[in-house]
SEDREN-767371 format. One record per residue (C-alpha): residue in one letter; x, y, z. Coordinates in pm, 1 decimal, decimal comma. Layout:
<nodes>
> a:X:Y:Z
...
</nodes>
This chain:
<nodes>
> x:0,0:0,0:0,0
> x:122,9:362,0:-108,7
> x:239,6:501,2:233,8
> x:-59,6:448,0:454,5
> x:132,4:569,3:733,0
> x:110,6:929,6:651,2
> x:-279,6:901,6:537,9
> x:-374,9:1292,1:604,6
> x:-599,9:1397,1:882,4
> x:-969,7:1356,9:804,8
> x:-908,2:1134,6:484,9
> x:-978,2:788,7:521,3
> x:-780,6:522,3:419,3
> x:-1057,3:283,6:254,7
> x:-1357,3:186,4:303,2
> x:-1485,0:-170,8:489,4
> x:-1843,2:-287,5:301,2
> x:-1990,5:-479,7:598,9
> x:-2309,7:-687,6:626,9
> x:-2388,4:-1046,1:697,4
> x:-2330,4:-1367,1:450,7
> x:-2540,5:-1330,9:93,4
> x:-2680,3:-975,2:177,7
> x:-2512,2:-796,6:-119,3
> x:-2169,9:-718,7:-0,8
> x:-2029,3:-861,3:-325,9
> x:-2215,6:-671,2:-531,1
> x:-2190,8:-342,1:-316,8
> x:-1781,8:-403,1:-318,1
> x:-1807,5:-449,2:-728,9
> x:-1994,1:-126,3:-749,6
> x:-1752,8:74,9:-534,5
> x:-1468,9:-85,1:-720,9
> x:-1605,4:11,2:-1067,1
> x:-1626,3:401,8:-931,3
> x:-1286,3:427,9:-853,2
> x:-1188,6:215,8:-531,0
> x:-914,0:21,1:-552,0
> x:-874,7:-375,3:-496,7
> x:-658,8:-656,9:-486,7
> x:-546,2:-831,5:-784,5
> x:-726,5:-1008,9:-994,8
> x:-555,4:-1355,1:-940,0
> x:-583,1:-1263,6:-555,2
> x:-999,9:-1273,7:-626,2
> x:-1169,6:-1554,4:-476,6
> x:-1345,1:-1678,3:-767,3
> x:-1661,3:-1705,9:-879,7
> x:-1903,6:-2047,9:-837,8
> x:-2255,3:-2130,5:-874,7
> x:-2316,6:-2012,5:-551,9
> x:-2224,4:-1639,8:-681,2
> x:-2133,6:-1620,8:-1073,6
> x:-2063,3:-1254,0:-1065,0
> x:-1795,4:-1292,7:-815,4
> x:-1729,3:-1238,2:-452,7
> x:-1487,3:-960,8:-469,1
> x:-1321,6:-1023,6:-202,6
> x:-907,8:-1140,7:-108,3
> x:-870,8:-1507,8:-57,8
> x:-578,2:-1466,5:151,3
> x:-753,1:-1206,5:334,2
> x:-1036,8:-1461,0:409,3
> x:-829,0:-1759,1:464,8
> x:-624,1:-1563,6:760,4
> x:-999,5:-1419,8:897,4
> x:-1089,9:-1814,7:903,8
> x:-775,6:-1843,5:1100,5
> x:-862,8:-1550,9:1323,8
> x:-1240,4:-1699,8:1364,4
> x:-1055,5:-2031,9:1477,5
> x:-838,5:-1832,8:1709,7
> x:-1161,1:-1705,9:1890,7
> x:-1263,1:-2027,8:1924,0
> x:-1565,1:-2013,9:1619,3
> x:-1599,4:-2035,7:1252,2
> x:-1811,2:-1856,2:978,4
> x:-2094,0:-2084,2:1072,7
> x:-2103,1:-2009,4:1447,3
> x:-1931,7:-1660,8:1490,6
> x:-1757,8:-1560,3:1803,8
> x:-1871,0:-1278,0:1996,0
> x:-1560,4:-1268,1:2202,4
> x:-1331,2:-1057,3:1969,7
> x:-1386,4:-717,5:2143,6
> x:-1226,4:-858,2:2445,2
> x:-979,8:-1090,7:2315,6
> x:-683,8:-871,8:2239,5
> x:-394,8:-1086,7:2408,8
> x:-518,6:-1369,1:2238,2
> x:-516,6:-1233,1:1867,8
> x:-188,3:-1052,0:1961,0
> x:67,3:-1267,4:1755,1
> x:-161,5:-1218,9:1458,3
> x:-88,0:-841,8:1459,4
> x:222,7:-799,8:1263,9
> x:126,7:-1069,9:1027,7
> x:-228,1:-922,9:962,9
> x:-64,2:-581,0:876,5
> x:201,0:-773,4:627,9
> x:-45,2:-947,8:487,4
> x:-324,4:-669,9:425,8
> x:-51,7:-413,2:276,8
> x:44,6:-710,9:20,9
> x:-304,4:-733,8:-73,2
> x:-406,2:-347,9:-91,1
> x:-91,9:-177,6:-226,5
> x:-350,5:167,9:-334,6
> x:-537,7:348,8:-115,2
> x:-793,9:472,5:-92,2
> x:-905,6:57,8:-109,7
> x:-1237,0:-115,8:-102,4
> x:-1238,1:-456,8:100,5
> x:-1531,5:-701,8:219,1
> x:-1543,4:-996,4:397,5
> x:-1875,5:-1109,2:566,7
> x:-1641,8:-1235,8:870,6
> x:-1529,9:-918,1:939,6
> x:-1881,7:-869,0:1103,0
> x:-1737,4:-1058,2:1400,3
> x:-1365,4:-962,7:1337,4
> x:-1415,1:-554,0:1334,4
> x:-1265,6:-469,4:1660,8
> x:-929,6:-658,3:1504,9
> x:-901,0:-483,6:1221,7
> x:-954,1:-130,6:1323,5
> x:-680,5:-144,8:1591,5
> x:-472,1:-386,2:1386,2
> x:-489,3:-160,1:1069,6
> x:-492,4:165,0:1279,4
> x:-599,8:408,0:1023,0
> x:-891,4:634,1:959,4
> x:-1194,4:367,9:827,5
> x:-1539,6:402,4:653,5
> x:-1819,5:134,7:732,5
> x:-2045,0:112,0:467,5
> x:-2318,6:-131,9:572,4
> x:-2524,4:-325,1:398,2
> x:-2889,2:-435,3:471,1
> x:-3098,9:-701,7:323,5
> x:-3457,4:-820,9:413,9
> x:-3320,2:-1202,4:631,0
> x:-3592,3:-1388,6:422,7
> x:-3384,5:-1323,3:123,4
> x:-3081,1:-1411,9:312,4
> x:-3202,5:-1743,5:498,5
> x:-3344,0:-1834,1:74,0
> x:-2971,7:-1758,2:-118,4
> x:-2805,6:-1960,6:222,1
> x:-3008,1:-2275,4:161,5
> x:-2908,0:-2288,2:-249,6
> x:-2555,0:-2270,5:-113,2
> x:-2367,9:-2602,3:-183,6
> x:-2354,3:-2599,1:222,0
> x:-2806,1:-2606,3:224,4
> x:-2802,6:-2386,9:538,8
> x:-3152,9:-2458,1:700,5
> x:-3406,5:-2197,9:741,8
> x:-3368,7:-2157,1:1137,6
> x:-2983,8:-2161,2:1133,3
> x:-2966,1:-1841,6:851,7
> x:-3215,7:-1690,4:1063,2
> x:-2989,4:-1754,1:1389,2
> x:-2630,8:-1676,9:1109,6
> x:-2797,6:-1379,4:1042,8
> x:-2884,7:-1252,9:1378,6
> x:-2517,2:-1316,1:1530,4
> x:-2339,3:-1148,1:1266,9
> x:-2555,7:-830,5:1232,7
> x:-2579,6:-762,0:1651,4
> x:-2185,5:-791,8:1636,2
> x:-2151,6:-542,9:1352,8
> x:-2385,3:-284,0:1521,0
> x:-2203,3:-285,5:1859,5
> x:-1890,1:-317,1:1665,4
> x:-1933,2:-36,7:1405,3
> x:-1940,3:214,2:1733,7
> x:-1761,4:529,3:1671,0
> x:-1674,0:467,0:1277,7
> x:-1822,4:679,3:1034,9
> x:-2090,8:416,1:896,1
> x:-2328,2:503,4:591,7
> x:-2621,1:229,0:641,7
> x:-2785,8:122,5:297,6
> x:-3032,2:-118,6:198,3
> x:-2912,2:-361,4:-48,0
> x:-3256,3:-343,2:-273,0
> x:-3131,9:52,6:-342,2
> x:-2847,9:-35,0:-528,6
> x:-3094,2:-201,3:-827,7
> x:-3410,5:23,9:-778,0
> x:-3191,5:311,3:-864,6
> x:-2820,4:256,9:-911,9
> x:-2758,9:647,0:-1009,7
> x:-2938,8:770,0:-637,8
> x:-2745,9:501,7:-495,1
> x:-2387,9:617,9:-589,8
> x:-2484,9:977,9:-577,6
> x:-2548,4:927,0:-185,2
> x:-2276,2:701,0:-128,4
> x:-2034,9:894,2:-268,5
> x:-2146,4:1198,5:-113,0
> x:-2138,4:1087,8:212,5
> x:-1743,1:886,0:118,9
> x:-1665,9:1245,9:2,1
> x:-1716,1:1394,9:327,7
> x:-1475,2:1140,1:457,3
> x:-1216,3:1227,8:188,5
> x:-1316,7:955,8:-52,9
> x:-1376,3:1053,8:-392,8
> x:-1602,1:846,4:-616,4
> x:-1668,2:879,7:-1026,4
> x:-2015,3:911,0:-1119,4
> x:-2020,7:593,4:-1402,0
> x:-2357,1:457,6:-1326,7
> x:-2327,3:310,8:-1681,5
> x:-2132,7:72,3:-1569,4
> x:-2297,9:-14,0:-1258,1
> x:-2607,4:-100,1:-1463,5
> x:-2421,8:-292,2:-1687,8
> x:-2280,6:-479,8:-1371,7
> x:-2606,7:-539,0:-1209,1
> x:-2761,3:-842,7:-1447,7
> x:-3086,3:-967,1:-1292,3
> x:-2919,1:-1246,7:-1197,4
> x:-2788,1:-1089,1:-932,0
> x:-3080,5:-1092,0:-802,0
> x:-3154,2:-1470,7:-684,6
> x:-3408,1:-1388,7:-404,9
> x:-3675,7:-1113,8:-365,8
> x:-3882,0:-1016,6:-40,7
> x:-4059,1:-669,0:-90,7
> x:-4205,3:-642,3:215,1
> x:-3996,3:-432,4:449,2
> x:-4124,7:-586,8:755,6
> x:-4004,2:-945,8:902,3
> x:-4300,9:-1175,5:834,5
> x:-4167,1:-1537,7:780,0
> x:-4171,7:-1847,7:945,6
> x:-4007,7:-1947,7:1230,9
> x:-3867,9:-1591,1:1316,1
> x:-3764,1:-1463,3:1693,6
> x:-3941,5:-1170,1:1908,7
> x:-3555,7:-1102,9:1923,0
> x:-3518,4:-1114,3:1550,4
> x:-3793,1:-972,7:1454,4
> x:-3732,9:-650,6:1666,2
> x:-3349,4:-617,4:1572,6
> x:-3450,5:-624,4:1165,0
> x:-3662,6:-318,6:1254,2
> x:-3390,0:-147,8:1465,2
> x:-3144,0:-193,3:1198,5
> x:-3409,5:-75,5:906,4
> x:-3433,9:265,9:1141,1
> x:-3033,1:336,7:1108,2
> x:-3093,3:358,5:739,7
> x:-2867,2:641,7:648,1
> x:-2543,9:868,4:698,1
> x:-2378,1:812,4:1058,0
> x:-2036,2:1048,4:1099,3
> x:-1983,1:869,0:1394,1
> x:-2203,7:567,4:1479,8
> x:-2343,7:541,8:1818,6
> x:-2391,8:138,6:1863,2
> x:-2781,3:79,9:1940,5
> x:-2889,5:-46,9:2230,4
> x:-2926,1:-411,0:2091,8
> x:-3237,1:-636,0:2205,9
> x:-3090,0:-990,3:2379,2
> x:-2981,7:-1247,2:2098,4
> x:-3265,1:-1515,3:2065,4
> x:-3168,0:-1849,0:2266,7
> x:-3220,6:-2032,8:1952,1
> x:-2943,7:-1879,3:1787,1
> x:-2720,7:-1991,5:2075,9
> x:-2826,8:-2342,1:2070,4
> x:-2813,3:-2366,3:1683,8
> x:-2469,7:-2176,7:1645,1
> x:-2329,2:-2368,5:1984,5
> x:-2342,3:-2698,3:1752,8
> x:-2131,9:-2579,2:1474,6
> x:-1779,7:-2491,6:1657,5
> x:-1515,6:-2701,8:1456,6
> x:-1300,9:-2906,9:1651,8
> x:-1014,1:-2679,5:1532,5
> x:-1169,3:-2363,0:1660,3
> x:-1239,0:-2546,0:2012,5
> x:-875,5:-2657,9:2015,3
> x:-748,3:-2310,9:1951,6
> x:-997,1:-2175,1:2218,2
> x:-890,9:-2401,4:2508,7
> x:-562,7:-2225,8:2512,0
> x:-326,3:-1951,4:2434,8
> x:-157,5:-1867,5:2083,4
> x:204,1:-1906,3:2292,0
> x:94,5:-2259,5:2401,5
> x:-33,6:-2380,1:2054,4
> x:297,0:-2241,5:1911,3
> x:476,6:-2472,0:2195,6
> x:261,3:-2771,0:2094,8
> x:321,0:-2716,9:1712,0
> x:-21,3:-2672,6:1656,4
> x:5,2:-2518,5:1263,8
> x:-81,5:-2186,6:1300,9
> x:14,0:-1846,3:1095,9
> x:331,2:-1721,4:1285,0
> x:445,7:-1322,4:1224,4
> x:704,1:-1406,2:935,9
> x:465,1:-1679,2:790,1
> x:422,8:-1695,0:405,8
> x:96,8:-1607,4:270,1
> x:-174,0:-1832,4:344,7
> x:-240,4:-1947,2:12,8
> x:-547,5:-2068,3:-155,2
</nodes>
């Protein structure tokens, strides 16, 4: 990355598209790209599958060492940990390689980056990285979520997206506290993609982010294939939903909008379901990692991604 150290005053350094699994982040970090954000390489891309044809946009190394990370914590994509805001000692020998790694990976700034596990993994990143950060968060109705999770080749069920969901979106609104977050609904991008980049990239402008204006080429980008599931009602009607869940999808639908600095919500309690369902899907791995420190795993040989390690790759 061109000298991020000496990123000036009231200019941030990139911006962090955050929202849970198969709400739109991919699409969201392709349209940000295609106005002028930079991103890794393209043989760095993870890339595409049936699952997602257009692409994921996103680093694979990047998301190979956050699977690490998620192990470290003692979870996994599937069963996030909510212990990260409290576990610096733990992810401390992770540091220096995390800030190798990243500047590898992002070389231009001002940079564009997503990675659904950085929903859990925030608090991490922002001290790890250390620079001036935009959240742009990403919102999409859970029934549309909980459908595009069960055509994945892993056939989430209906209750477990619902409970995925949930986690990941109460750890990215306590996280998100005190970044400047823009909050967008992932259904604006395609009802009007010119509105949509004319309010994003005011509000990335006021953060020292300067977008283009090619909605052209957003369109172009935005097939209706994209568009795999479809729930127009705002509200949370579906089958099998939480009191819990229901009232955090309308808190979250209220912070629609500009932030400068996000005050974190007062969240309602996470449904017990979600516990019980996420509880069953900590990998061995992750419970190994958990039981003990990262100097005690070293001593053991466990394999794990030491400062001077090589890229994780692919």
């Amino acid at each position: 990355m061109s000298d991020t150290s000496a990123t000036p005053a009231g200019r941030a350094a990139g911006v962090m598209v955050l929202g849970v699994h198969r709400s739109g982040t991919s699409a969201v970090t392709r349209a940000l790209a295609l106005q002028g954000l930079a991103m890794c390489e393209p043989d760095e891309l993870v890339q595409p599958d049936v699952a997602n044809t257009s692409g994921y946009w996103e680093s694979r190394r990047l998301l190979k060492f956050n699977d690490v990370l998620l192990s470290a914590l003692g979870g996994g994509w599937r069963c996030p940990p909510t212990n990260a805001h409290r576990a610096r000692r733990r992810l401390q020998g992770y540091r220096s390689r995390a800030v190798e790694l990243f500047d590898v990976v992002y070389r231009v700034e001002p940079w564009v980056w997503k990675d659904p596990r950085n929903c859990a993994l925030l608090p991490f990143w922002r001290t790890t990285l250390d620079r001036p950060i935009v959240g742009l968060v990403v919102l999409r109705h859970p029934e549309e979520i909980a459908g595009s999770l069960l055509t994945r080749k892993e056939h989430i069920p209906h209750d477990e997206s619902l409970a995925l969901w949930e986690r990941n979106l109460r750890l990215l609104l306590k996280h998100a506290a005190g970044m400047p977050v823009l909050v967008v609904r992932f259904d604006d991008l395609f009802d009007d993609p010119g509105a949509w980049v004319h309010t994003v990239g005011g509000f990335l402008g006021r953060h020292g982010i300067a977008l283009g204006h090619d909605t052209e080429a957003v369109e172009r980008f935005l097939e209706p294939e994209l568009r795999h599931q479809r729930q127009r009602s705002a509200s949370l009607e579906m089958k099998g939903s939480t009191t819990e869940q229901r009232a955090l999808w309308e808190l979250a639908r209220s912070l629609q909008g500009p932030h400068d600095h996000f005050a974190a919500p007062r969240l309602p309690r996470e449904s017990r379901s979600t516990r019980q369902l996420l509880g069953r899907n900590v990998p061995g791995r992750a419970k190994r990692f958990a039981a003990v420190s990262y100097r005690e795993l070293r001593r053991r040989g466990v394999p794990l991604p030491p400062r001077d390690a090589a890229p994780v790759a692919k």
